[in-house]
C-alpha positions in Angstrom: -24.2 -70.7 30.9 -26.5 -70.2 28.2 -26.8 -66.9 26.5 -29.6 -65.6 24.9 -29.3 -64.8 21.3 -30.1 -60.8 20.8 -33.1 -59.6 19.9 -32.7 -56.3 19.1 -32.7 -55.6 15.6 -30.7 -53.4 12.9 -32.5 -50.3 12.0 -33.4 -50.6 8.0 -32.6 -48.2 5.4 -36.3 -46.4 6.3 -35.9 -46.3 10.0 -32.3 -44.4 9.5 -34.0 -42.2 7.1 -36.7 -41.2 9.6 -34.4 -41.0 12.2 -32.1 -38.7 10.4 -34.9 -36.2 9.2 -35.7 -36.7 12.7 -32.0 -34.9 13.8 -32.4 -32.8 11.3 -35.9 -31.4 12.8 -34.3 -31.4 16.2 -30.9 -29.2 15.0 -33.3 -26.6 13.0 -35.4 -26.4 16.2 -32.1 -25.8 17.8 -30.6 -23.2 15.5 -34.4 -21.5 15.8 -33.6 -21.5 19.7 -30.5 -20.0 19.4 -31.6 -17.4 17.5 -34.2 -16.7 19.5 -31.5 -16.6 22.2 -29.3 -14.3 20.3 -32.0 -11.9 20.3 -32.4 -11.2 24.0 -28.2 -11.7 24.8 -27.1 -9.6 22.0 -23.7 -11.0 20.0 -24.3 -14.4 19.4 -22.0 -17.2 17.6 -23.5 -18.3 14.0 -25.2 -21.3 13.5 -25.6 -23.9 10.7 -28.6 -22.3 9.9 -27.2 -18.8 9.5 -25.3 -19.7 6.5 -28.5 -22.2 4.9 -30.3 -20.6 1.6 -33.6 -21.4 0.8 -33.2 -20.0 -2.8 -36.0 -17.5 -2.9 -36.2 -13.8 -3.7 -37.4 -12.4 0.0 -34.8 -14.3 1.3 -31.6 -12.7 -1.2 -33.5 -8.9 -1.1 -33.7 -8.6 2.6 -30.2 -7.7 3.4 -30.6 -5.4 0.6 -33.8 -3.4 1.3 -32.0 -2.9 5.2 -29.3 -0.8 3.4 -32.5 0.7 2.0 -34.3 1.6 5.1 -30.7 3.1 6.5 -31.7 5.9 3.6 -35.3 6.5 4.6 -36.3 4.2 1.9 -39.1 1.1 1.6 -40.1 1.6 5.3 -41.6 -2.2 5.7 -41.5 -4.5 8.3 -40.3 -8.2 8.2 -37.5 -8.4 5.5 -35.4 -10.4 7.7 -37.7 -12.9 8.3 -37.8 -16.4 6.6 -41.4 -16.4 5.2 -42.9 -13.4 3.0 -46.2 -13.7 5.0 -44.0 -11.4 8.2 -43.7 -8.5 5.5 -46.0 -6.1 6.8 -46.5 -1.8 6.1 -48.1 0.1 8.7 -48.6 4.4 8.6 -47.9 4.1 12.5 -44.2 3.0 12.5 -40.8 4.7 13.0 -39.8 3.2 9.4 -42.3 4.9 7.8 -42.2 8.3 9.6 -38.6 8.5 8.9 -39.7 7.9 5.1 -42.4 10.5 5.6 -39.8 12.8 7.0 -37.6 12.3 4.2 -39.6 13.1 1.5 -41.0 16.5 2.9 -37.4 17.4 3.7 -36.4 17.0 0.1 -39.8 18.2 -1.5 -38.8 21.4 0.7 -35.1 21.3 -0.6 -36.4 21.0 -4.1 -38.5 24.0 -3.9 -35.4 25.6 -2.6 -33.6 24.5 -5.8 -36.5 25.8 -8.0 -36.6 29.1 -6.7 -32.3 28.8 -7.4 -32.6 28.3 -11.4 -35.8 30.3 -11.6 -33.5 33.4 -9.9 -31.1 32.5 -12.9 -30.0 32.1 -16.3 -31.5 29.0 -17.9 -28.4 26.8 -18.7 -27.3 24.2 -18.5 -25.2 23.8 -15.4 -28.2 25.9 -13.7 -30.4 23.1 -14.5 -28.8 20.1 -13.3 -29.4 20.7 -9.5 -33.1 20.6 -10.4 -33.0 17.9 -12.2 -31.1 16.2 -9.0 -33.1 17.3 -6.6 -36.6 16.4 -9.0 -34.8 13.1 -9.4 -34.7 12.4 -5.8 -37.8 13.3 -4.2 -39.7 11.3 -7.3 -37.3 8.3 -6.2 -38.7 8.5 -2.5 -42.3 8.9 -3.4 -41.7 5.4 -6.1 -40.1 3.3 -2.9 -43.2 5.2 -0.3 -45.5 3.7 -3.2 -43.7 0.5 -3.5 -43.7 -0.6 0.3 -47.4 -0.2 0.1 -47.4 -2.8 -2.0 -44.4 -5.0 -1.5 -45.9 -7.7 0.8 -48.4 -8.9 -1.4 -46.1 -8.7 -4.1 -43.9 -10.7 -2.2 -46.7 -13.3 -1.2 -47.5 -14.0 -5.5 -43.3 -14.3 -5.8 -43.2 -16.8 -3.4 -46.2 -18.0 -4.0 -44.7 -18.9 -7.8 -41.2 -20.1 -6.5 -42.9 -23.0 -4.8 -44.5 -24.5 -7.8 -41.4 -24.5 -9.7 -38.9 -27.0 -10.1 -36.9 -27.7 -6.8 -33.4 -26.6 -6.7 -31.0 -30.1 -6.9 -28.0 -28.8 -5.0 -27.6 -26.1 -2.0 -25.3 -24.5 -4.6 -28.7 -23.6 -6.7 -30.4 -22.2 -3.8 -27.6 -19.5 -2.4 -26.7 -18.7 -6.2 -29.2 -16.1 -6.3 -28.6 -14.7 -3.0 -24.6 -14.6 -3.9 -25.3 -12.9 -7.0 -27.8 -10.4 -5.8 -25.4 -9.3 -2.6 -21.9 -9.1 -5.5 -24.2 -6.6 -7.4 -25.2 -4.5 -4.2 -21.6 -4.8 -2.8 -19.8 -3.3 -5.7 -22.7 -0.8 -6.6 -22.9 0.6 -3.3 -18.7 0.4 -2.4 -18.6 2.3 -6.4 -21.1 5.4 -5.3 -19.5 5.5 -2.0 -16.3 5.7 -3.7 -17.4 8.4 -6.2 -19.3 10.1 -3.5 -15.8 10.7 -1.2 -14.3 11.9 -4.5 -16.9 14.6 -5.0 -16.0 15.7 -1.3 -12.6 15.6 -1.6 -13.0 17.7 -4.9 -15.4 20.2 -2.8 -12.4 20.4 -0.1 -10.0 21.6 -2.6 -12.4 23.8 -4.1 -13.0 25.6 -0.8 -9.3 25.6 0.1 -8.0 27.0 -3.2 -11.0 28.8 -5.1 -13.2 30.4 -3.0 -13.1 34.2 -2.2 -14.3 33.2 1.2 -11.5 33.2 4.1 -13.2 30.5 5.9 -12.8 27.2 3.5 -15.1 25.1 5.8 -18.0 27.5 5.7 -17.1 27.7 1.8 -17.6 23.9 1.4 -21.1 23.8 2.9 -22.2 26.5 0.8 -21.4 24.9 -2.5 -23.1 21.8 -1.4 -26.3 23.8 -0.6 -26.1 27.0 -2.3 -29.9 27.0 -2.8 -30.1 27.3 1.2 -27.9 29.8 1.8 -29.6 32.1 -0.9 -32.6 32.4 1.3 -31.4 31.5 4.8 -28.2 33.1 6.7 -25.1 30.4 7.2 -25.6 28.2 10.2 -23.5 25.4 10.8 -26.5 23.0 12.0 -28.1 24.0 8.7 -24.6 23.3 7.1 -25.0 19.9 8.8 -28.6 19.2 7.4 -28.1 20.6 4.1 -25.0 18.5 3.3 -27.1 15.1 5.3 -30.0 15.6 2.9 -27.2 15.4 0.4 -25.9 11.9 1.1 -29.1 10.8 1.5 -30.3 11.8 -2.2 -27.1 10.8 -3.4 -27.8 7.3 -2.4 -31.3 7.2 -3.4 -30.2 8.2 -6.9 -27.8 5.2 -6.9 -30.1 2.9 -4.8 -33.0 2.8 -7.4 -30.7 1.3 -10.3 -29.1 -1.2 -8.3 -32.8 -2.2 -6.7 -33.9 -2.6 -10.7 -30.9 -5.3 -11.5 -31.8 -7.0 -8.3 -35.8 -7.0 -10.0 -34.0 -7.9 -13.3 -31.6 -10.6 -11.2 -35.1 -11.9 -9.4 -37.1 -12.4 -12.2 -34.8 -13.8 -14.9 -33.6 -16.6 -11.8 -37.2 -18.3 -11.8 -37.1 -18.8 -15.5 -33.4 -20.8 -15.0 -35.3 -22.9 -12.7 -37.8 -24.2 -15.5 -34.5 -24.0 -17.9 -32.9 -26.3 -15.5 -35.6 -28.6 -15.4 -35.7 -28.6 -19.4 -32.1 -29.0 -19.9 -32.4 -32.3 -17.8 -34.9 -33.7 -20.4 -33.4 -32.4 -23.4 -33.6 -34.6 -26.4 -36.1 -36.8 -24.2 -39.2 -38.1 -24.8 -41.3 -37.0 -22.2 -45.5 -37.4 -21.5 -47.5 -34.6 -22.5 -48.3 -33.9 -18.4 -44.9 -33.1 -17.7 -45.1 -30.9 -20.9 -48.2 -29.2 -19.5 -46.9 -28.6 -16.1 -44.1 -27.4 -17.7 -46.1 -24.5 -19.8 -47.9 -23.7 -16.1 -45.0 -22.9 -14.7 -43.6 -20.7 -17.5 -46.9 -18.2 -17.8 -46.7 -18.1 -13.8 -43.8 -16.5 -14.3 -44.9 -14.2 -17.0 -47.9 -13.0 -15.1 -45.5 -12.6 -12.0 -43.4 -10.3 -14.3 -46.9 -8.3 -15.3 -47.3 -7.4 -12.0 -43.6 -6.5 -11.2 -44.1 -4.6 -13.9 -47.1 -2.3 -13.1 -45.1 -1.8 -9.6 -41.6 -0.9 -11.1 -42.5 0.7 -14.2 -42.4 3.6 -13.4 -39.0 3.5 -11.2 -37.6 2.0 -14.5 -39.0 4.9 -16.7 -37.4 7.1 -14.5 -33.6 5.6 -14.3 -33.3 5.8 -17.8 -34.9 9.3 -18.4 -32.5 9.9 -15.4 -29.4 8.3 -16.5 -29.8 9.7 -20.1 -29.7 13.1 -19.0 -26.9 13.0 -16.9 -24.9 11.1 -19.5 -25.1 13.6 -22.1 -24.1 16.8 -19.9 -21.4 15.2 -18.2 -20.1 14.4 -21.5 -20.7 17.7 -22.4 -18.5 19.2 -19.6 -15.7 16.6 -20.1 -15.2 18.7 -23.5 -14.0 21.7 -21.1 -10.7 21.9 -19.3 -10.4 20.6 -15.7 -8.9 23.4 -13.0 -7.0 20.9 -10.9 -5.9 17.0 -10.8 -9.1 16.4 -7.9 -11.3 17.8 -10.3 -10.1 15.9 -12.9 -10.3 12.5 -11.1 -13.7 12.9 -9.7 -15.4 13.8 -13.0 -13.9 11.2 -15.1 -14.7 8.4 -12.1 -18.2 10.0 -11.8 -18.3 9.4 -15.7 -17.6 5.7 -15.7 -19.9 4.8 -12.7 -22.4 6.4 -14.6 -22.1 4.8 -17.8 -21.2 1.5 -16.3 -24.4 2.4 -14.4 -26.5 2.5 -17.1 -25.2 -0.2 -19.3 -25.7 -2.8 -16.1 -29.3 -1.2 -15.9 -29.8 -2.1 -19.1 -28.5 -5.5 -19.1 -29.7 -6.8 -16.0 -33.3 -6.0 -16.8 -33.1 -7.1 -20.5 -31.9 -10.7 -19.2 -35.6 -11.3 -18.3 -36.1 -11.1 -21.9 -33.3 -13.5 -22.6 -34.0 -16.3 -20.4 -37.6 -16.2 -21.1 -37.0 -17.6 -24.9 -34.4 -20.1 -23.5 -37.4 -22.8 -23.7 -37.1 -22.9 -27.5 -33.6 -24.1 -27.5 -35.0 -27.8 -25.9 -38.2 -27.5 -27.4 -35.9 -28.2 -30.7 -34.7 -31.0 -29.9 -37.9 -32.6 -29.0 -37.7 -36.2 -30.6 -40.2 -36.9 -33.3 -42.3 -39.3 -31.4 -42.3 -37.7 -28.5 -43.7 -34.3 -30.0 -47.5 -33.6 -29.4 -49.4 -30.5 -28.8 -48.8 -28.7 -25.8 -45.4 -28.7 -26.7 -46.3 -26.9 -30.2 -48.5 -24.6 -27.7 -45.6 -24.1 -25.6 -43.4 -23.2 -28.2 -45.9 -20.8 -30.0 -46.4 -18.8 -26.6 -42.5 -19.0 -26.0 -41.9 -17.7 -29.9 -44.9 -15.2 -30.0 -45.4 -13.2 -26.4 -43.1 -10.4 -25.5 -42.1 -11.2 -22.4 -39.8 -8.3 -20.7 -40.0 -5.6 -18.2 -41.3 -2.3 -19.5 -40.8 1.4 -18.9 -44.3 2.9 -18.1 -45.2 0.8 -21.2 -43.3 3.0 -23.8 -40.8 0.7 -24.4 -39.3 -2.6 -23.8 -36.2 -3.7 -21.9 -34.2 -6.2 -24.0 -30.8 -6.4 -25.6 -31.4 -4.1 -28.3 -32.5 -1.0 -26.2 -28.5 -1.0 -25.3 -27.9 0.3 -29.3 -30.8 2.3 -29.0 -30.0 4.3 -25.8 -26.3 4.9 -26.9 -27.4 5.8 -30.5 -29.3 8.4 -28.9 -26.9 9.8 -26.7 -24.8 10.0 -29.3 -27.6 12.3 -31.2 -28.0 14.4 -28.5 -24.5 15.2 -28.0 -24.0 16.4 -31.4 -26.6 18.6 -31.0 -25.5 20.2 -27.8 -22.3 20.8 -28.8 -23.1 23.1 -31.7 -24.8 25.0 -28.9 -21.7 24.7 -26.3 -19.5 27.5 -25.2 -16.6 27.2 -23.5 -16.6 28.1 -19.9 -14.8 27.2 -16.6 -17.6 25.1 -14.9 -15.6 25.4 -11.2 -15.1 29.4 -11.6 -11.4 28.2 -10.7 -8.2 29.0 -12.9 
């Protein structure tokens, strides 16, 4: 019997090409499906797509701005999602009635605080609540202010990220989100941690220094002594006083670590256009991919203009902020400490405050640093392969300031690291001629 010779024929290199984007279409649709799924049952199992990075900055902040709304803070809608255009702020929502709440509850504990100092001497010690609670109510107003605006925003970063240079490996695309969730991670588990000292400091306080019998009722007062100068002790008041508390505790914290995810953000789209330049270093290259090049790089720097006019403000404030507190908590440590919990709160509250402020600093001045990164390939541009929109690219690269600002008074960069501690350091002389003794705790 005869048999027939086979007809069917090997697929070719394009066919299994097709077919696999063709699988790969099919298992994204399912791991959409499944998480559609996942929403309606509840617990689900994680899916290939769960653990995927697309490398853009909505993408590695959402996680991040959920801790946020936790806190009453940037009350928008859509961070989860996988495309910018979901962002959305509406008025009429519970995020942004809980934000509304929020703020009136601490504009109304900051008058309390006022009418506190004003009752008193003007010191020092006196002062710092105010400056506290001041602190915190201008920090819930800046994020309020910010959601407004954060979905457009978001639109022009992602807008920018697509004309850049692809990432090459999946490794590119989750670095940023890796890096942005260390740097929340170890913020957030550092003022937890310095937070449940404070508390554990208050307990021992109320235990072994008040003159009240009751230590409980003795702890809630010293958290809130500005209620309890106008209102009689109540322990649901107690309970809201020392809430409000945590809350700006955490908003105090959250707005530095939000700026080195900005900084973190920023300074990631110009290693993109690094990356790209370090492939073709020493190359000669046409003058198109030399002028696409010098595109992408002012993109960037007008993205960072309008960062800037959103977050200027916020940045202002961390370091007028951070300064402050710097210099009277090294003031205090000059005074003697009345127990070992005191000791070990203040002196951990010290270094996660200048740690703080020195991560502040360097995480926003890296957008300055990668932004002149160009120049170091520009160099080593071959002779015949130099024309002139690389001599344009270099002059904007050398010439234009390119960093974040603080309400335009000054720049963030390297340098403003030497400038900040040379100035604590001036202010702390002077306030020491001033400083008396004293027993800060009113505990021997």
């Amino acid at each position: 019997m005869d048999i027939q010779p086979s007809t069917h024929k090997q697929p070719t290199k394009q066919t299994r090409s097709k077919l696999g984007e063709k699988l790969e279409k099919g298992q994204e649709g399912n791991d959409s499906l499944s998480r559609r799924k996942g929403k309606t049952r509840g617990v689900r199992r994680g899916t290939r797509a769960d653990y995927l990075h697309n490398g853009s900055f909505h993408e590695s902040v959402g996680p991040v701005l959920v801790i946020a709304q936790w806190f009453g803070l940037m009350p928008v809608r859509g961070i989860l999602a996988v495309n910018a255009k979901s962002l959305k702020f509406s008025w009429v929502s519970f995020r942004t009635c809980y934000s509304v709440v929020y703020v009136i509850l601490t504009s109304i504990d900051t008058g309390l605080t006022m009418n506190m100092v004003f009752r008193g001497a003007m010191e020092v010690k006196n002062i710092s609540p105010l400056v506290f609670h001041v602190n915190a109510l201008l920090v819930a107003i800046c994020f309020l202010r910010l959601a407004v605006k954060w979905p457009q925003l978001m639109l022009k970063w992602q807008r920018v990220e697509r004309q850049l240079p692809p990432h090459q490996m999946w490794r590119d695309r989750e670095a940023l989100a890796l890096r942005v969730h260390k740097v929340t991670f170890v913020l957030i588990t550092l003022a937890l941690t310095e937070h449940l000292l404070s508390v554990v400091s208050g307990i021992h306080f109320a235990i072994h220094c008040s003159p009240n019998s009751d230590p409980i009722k003795s702890f809630f007062i010293a958290v809130s002594p500005h209620t309890f100068l106008i209102f009689n002790y109540s322990t649901w008041l107690a309970w809201c006083g020392k809430l409000l508390n945590v809350l700006n505790t955490f908003g105090w914290s959250y707005m530095d670590v939000f700026l080195m995810i900005i900084g973190l953000g920023l300074s990631s789209l110009f290693g993109q256009v690094q990356n790209s330049l370090n492939r073709v270093k020493g190359k000669t290259m046409p003058e198109a991919y030399w002028t696409r090049t010098r595109l992408q790089y002012r993109l960037i720097c007008d993205l960072i203009e309008q960062v800037d006019g959103v977050v200027s403000g916020m940045i202002m404030l961390s370091f007028a902020n951070n300064l402050f507190f710097v210099c009277i908590q090294l003031l205090k440590s000059i005074n003697k400490m009345p127990s070992i919990s005191h000791f070990v709160y203040f002196y951990a509250s010290l270094s996660f405050l200048l740690g703080r402020t020195l991560a502040v600093s360097l995480y926003l001045s890296e957008v300055n640093d990668r932004s002149r990164e160009p120049l170091l390939v520009i160099k080593h541009v071959p002779r015949e392969g130099y024309c002139a929109e690389i001599e344009r690219f270099g002059h904007e690269v050398a010439v234009d300031k390119v960093a974040l600002t603080g309400m335009q008074f000054f720049n963030i960069t390297r340098g403003l690291v030497l400038a900040v501690a040379g100035t604590i350091v001036t202010y702390e002389l002077v306030l020491i001629q001033f400083h008396e003794e004293e027993n800060l705790w009113a505990c021997n």
